[in-house]
Structures are given as C-alpha cells and as structure tokens.
C-alpha positions in Angstrom: 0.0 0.0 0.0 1.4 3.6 -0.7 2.0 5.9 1.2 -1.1 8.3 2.4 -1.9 11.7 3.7 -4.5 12.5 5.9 -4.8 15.9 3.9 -3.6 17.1 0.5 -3.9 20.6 -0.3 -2.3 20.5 -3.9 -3.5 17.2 -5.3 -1.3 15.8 -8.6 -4.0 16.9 -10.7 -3.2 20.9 -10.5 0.0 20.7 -10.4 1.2 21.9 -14.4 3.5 20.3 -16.6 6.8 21.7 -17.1 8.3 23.5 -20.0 11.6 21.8 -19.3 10.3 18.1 -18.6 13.8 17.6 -16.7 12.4 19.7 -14.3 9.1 18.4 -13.7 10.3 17.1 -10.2 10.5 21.3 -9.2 7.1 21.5 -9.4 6.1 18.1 -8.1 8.4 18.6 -5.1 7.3 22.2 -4.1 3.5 21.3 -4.5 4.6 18.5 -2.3 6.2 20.1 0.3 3.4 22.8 0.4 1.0 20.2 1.4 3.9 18.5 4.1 4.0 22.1 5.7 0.0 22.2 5.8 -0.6 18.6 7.1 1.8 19.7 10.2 0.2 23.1 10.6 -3.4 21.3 10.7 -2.4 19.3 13.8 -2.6 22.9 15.8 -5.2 24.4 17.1 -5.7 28.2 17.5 -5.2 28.4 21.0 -1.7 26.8 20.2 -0.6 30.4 18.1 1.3 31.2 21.3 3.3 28.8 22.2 6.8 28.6 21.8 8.8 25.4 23.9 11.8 27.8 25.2 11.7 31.7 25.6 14.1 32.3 22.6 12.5 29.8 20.3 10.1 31.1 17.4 6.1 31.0 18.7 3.6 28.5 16.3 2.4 31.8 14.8 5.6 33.5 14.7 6.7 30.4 12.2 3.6 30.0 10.2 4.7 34.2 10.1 7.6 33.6 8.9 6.9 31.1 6.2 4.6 32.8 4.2 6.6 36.1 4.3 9.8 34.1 3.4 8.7 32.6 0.5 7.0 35.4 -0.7 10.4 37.3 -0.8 12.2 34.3 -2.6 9.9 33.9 -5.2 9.5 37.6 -5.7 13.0 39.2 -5.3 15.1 36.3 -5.7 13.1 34.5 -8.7 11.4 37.3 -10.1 7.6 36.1 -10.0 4.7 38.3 -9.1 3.6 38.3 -5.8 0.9 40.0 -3.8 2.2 42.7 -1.9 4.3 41.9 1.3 0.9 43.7 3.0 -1.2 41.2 1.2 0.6 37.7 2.2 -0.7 37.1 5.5 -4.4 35.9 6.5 -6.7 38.8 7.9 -7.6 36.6 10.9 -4.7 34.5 12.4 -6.2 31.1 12.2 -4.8 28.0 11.4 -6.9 27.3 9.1 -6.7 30.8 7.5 -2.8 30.4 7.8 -2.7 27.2 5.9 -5.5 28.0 3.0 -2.9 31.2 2.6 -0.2 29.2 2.3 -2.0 27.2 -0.4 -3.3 30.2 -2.4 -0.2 31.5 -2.6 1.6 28.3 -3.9 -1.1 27.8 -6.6 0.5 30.8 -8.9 3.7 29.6 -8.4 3.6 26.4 -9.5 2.0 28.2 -12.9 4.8 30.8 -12.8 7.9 27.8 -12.3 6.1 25.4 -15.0 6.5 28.8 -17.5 10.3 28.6 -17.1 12.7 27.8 -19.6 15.8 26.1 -19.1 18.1 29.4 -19.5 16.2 31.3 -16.8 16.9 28.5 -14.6 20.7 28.8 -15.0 21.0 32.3 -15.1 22.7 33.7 -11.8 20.7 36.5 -10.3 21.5 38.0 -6.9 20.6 35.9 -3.5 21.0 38.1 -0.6 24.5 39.4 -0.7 26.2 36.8 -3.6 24.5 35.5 -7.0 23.5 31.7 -7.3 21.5 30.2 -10.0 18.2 30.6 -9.4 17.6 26.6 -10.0 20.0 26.4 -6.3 17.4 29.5 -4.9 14.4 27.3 -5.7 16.5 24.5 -3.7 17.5 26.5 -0.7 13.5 27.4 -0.7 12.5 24.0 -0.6 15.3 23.3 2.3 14.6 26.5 4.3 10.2 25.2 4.3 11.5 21.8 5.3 13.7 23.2 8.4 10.7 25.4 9.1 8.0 22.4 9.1 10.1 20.4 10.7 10.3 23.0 13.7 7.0 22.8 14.3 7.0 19.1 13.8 9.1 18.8 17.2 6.8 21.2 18.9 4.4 18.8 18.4 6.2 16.1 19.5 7.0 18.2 22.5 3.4 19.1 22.9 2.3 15.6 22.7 0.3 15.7 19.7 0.7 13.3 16.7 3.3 14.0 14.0 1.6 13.0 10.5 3.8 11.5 7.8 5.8 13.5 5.9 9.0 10.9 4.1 7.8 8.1 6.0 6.2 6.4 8.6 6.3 8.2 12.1 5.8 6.8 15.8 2.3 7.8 15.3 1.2 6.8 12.0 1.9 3.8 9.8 0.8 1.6 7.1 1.0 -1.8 5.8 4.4 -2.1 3.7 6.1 1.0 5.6 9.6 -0.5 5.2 11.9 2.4 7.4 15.5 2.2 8.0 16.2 2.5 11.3 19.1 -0.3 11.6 22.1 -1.4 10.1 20.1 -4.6 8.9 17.3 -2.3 7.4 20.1 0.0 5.2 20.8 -3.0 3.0 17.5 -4.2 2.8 16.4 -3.9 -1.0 
C-alpha cells in the first residue's frame, strides 16, 4: 500500500507540466512540500498560536509568520515572479486554518509561474542576498529552508504531545502496511 496523507492541499492533478520536462520534479516537489507544511500546521489548534517550547524559540504563529513572508520574498526578489504585496501575504484573521488556505493560495501561482520557465532562466545567476546563485540552487534553498521550518513545528508537536503526520515516512504515530523504514544497520541493506 502507498504511502497516504490525511490531507492534501495541492493534489497531482493541479500541479502543471513543465516546460523543461527535466524539471518536472520542481514543481512536483514544491506542491509536495506545500502540502507537508499544511498537514503539520493542521495538527494545531488556534489556541496553540502562542506557544513557543523555550523563551528564545520562534512562537507556532511566529513560524507560520515567517513562512509565508519568506517565501513570498524568494519567489518575488530572488526568482522574479509576481507576488501580492508583502501587506497582502498574510491571512486577515490569524487562524490556522486561515494560515494554511494562505499558504495554499499563494503556492497555486507559483507552480504556474515555475512550470513557465525555460531552461536558461533557470541557469541564469541572479542575486541571492549578498552573492548571485542560480536561481535553479534559490528554488533548492527554498524547498530546504520550508522543510527546516515544518520540521520546527513538527518537534513542537512532539513536545506538545500531539501526533506528527507522515511527511517521508512512517512516524511513531502513523503507519501503514508495507512502511519499510531504515532504522538499523540490517534495514540500510535491505532492498
């Protein structure tokens, strides 16, 4: 049996083809990862907005905060799409549900506006921050910096005592038949 989320935002269905088909996994992985970051935001509740594990860590809110303003600036300074305005990026009532439908209408465009690319605009360098990079290794570091963020909130749950949905894999609280993890030396050269 495959693997199977309890909730996908971005089903395989809307996600467009590619101009380059070499980099059809771009737009498969970032719809992907959009709905990772939702199925671990889900498990919060509003009253959870607030909490932070440590007095220097980053509050639930403060996260969800930072995500959608993040991205926003990568894929509008750093990769040139159209975005709303920094103004317009975060949800009028700080919910989580109004947090994660955000974070899902703003990845809808730019799956359309990465699917539009051609293979030069993904190689050309543009500036990141204080250097230049390609902007193939931006869209990279974007994926990496949402998985660091989702996975923050993943060990607040785990501190909090709530479930931890599937992400790669299996996880101590959810499971399916054929779930095959690594977890020993055994397991790693398993085939």
């Amino acid at each position: 049996m495959p693997m199977h989320y309890d909730h996908v935002a971005l089903s395989d269905d809307v996600v467009p083809r590619a101009t380059v088909p070499l980099l059809q996994h771009c737009l498969d992985t970032y719809a992907s990862e959009t709905n990772k970051v939702v199925s671990v935001w889900l498990q919060f509740g509003d009253t959870d907005l607030a909490v932070r594990p440590h007095p220097r860590a980053s509050s639930v809110e403060e996260i969800m905060k930072h995500q959608l303003l993040s991205e926003r600036r990568f894929f509008a300074v750093f990769l040139g799409a159209r975005e709303p305005a920094p103004g317009a990026v975060l949800p009028s009532t700080p919910t989580v549900a109004a947090y994660a439908e955000r974070c899902v209408a703003l990845a809808r465009p730019r799956l359309a506006f990465l699917a539009a690319r051609d293979e030069p605009w993904w190689l050309a360098r543009v500036p990141f921050f204080d250097v230049e990079r390609e902007r193939a290794w931006i869209f990279w570091r974007r994926v990496l910096h949402t998985a660091h963020h989702r996975t923050q909130l993943a060990v607040y749950l785990r501190v909090m005592g709530r479930p931890v949905p599937a992400t790669y894999g299996p996880t101590a609280d959810v499971t399916w038949q054929g779930a095959d993890p690594t977890t020993s030396v055994q397991a790693a050269g398993r085939r």
